[in-house]
N, C-alpha and C positions, 0 to 999 in steps of 0.2 A: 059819844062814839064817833058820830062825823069828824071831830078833832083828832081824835086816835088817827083817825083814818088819813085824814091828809098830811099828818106827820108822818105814816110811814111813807107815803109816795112822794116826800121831798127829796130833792138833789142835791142841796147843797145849806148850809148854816144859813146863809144869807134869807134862804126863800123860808126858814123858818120865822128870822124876826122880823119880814116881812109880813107875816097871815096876821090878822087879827086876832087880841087878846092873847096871844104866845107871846112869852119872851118877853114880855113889858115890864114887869119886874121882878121876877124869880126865875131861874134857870132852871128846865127841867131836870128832872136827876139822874140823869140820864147821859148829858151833857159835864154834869159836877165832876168835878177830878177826884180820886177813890182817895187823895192821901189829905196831910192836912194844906187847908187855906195856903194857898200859893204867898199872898202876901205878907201872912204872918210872921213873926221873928223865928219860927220854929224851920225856917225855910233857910234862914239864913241870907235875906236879901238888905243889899246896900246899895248906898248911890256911886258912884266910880265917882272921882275926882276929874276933874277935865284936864287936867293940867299933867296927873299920873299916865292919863291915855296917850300912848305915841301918839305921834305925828309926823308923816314922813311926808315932809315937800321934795313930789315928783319932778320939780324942775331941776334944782339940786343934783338930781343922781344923773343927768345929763349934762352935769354943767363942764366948761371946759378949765375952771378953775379946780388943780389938783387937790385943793386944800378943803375945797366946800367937798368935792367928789365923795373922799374919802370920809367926811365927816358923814355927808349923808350915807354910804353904804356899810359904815359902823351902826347909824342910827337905825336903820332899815335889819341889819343883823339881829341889834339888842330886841327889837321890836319884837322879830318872830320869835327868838327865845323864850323870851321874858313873858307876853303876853300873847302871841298868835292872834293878838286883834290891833288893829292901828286904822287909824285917818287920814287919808291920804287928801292932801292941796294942791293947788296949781298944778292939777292934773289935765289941763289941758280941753275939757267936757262943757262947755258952756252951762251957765245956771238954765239959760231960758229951755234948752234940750232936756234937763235933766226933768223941772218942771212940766215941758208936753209930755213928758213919758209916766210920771204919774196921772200926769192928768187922761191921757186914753187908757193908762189901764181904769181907770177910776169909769172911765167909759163904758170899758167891757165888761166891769162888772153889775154896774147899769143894764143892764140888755136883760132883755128878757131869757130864759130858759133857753127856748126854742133856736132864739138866733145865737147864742152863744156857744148850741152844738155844733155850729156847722164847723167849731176853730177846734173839735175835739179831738185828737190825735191819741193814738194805740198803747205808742210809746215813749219812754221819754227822750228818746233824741229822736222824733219822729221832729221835722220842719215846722217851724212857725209860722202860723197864715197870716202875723201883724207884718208890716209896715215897720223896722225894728234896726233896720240894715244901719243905719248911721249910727247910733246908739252903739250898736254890738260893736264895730267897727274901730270905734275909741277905745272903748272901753278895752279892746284887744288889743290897743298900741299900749295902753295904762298896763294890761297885765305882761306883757313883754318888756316892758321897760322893770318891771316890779322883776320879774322872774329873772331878769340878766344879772340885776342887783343882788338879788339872793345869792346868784351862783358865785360869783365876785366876793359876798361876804363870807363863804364858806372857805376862798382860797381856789375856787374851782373856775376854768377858764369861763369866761362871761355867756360863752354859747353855748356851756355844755348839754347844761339842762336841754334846750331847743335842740339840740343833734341828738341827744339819746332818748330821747320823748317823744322825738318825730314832732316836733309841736306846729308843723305848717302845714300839719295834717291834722291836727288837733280840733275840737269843737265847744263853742258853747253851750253852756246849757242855760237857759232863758227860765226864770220862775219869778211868775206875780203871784205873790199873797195876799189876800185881802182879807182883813179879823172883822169881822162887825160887830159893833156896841152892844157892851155887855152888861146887861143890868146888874151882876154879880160878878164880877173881875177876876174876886177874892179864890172865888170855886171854880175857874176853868182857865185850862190849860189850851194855849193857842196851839204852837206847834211844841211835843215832849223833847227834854231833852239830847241832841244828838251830835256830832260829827258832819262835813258835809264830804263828798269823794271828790277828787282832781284834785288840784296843787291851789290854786285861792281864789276866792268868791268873795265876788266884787256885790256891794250893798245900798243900795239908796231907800228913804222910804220918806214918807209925809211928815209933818210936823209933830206924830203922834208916837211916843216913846212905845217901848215893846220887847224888845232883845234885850236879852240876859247872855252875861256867858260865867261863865264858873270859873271861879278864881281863888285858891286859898281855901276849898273848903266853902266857899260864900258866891251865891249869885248877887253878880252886880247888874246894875242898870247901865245901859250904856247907849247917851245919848249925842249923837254925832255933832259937830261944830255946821253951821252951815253950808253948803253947797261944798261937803267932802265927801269922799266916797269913805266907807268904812271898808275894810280889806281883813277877810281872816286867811289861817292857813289851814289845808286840809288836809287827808286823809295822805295825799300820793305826795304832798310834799311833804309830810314827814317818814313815807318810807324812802321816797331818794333820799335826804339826810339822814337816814339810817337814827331815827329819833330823837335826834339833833332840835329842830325844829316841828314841834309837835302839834296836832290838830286838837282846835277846842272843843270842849265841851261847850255847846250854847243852845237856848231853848226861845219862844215867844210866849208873852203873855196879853192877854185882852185886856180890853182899855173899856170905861163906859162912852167912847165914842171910837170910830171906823178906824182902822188902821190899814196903810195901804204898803209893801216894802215891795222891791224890785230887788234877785240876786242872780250874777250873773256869774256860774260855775265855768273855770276854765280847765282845760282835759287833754291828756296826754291823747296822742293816736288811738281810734280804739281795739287796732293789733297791736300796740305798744308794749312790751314786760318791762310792768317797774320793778324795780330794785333798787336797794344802797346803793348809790353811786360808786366808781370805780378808785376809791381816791385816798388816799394814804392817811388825809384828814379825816377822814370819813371811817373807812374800813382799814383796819387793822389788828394786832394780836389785840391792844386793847381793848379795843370797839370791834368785836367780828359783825357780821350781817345779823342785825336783828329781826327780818322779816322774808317771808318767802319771796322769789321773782313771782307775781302774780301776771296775769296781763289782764290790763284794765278792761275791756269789756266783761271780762267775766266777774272782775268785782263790781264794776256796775250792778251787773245784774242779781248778784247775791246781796247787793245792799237794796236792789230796788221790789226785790224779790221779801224782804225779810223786813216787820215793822221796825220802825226808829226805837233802838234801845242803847242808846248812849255810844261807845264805839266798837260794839260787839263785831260788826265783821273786819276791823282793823283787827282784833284780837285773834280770830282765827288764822291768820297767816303770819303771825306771831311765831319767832323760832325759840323756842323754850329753853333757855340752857339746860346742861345735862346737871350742871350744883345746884338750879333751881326746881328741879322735878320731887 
């Protein structure tokens, strides 16, 4: 009974497989995922090719040679199409920065219970109490340089996104995860399948594989080249592309040892109304508006409001054709 008992007054996965004799090597069932064994073939999981994974060299799309220019903002286009996940290099982020930034999250997840309240915030764009400014900072030149590219590859003037998204108004959103060692891998689901909101989320994590995204019908593994940032596309960048550019599906799995990722969500104003952009490539008789003007705080809040179920509140502002009813 005293084990019942201090399982229910735990905070967090971690402080479970930290107690004694818990979690050592059976997952409670409690914990177990309802459907079958994640790693099973019934799952449909693969290993990606490293070589099939984009790779967009960020120096490239700045460069003042017209001929690399364009090849990087063709390659940066195919990228989002085709797969809405790519690896971005010679981004500009120092290995050793990247490095400390695992390493104090790995810090704070260390800490006791107690001290780790004090960093607890309401909401999720309430301020971060770390020390974090330099990291976010970059990483904000890396998704402004990505984001101008984008507009470019669509045919749309290189600022547009940034004037009609307000994005100097715009904000990040900071998320450490950390999976702890899982004596059963096989049976538990780290984070479910989902979508993430804003236009793309920026990825670093440990040496310890984990992210899947869906592809084909088939979850792949997908494991980054060293000191790259992994970049997907989201929710709001594929309603400005009017579904041109589409958000993935991607899920996390546990590992039998610690997994630690860093992702950094980048976000329209949060008075912003997104919509299909205004643009002949874009919208037209053939392609009309596929999605309601919403305005991003409020699907913030309906997504952060509603558990992770794949891209269910993309779908509700979803404009239904009248041949498809």
């Amino acid at each position: 009974m005293a084990a019942e008992f201090d399982i229910n007054i735990i905070t967090s996965v971690k402080q479970l497989t930290e107690m004694p004799n818990v979690m050592k090597a059976v997952v409670p069932c409690y914990y177990a995922h309802p459907n079958s064994p994640i790693h099973s073939p019934a799952f449909g999981t693969s290993d990606a090719d490293l070589d099939s994974i984009p790779i967009v060299d960020l120096s490239l799309l700045s460069s003042e040679d017209p001929d690399q220019h364009s090849k990087a903002i063709h390659d940066l286009g195919r990228a989002c199409e085709d797969w809405g996940f790519f690896m971005v290099v010679n981004h500009g982020i120092a290995e050793s920065l990247m490095k400390e930034m695992i390493e104090v999250t790995n810090e704070f997840f260390e800490m006791a219970e107690e001290e780790k309240s004090r960093y607890i915030g309401q909401q999720v764009f309430d301020p971060i109490k770390e020390l974090l400014r330099e990291y976010c900072e970059k990483c904000r030149k890396v998704t402004r340089t990505l984001l101008s590219g984008i507009s470019e590859s669509l045919g749309l003037e290189h600022e547009l996104m940034k004037k009609s998204l307000d994005l100097d108004s715009g904000i990040e959103v900071f998320v450490a995860n950390y999976y702890p060692a899982c004596p059963q891998p096989e049976l538990v689901m780290g984070l479910p399948p989902h979508s993430d909101f804003g236009l793309l989320t920026l990825l670093i994590q440990n040496e310890v594989g984990g992210l899947q995204l869906q592809r084909n019908g088939k979850w792949i593994n997908i494991n980054p080249i060293p000191n790259s940032i992994l970049v997907n596309t989201a929710d709001h960048l594929e309603i400005f592309t009017n579904g041109k550019y589409k958000s993935v599906l991607h899920r996390a799995v546990v590992k039998k040892v610690a997994r630690i990722s860093i992702g950094i969500a980048n976000s329209p104003a949060m008075n912003a109304t997104v919509s299909p952009a205004a643009s002949p490539l874009i919208q037209n008789e053939r392609f009309p508006p596929l999605y309601f003007p919403t305005k991003y705080s409020e699907y913030v809040e309906m997504q952060q409001t509603n558990p992770l179920d794949g891209k269910s509140c993309l779908d509700r502002i979803k404009i239904i054709s009248p041949s498809l009813k």
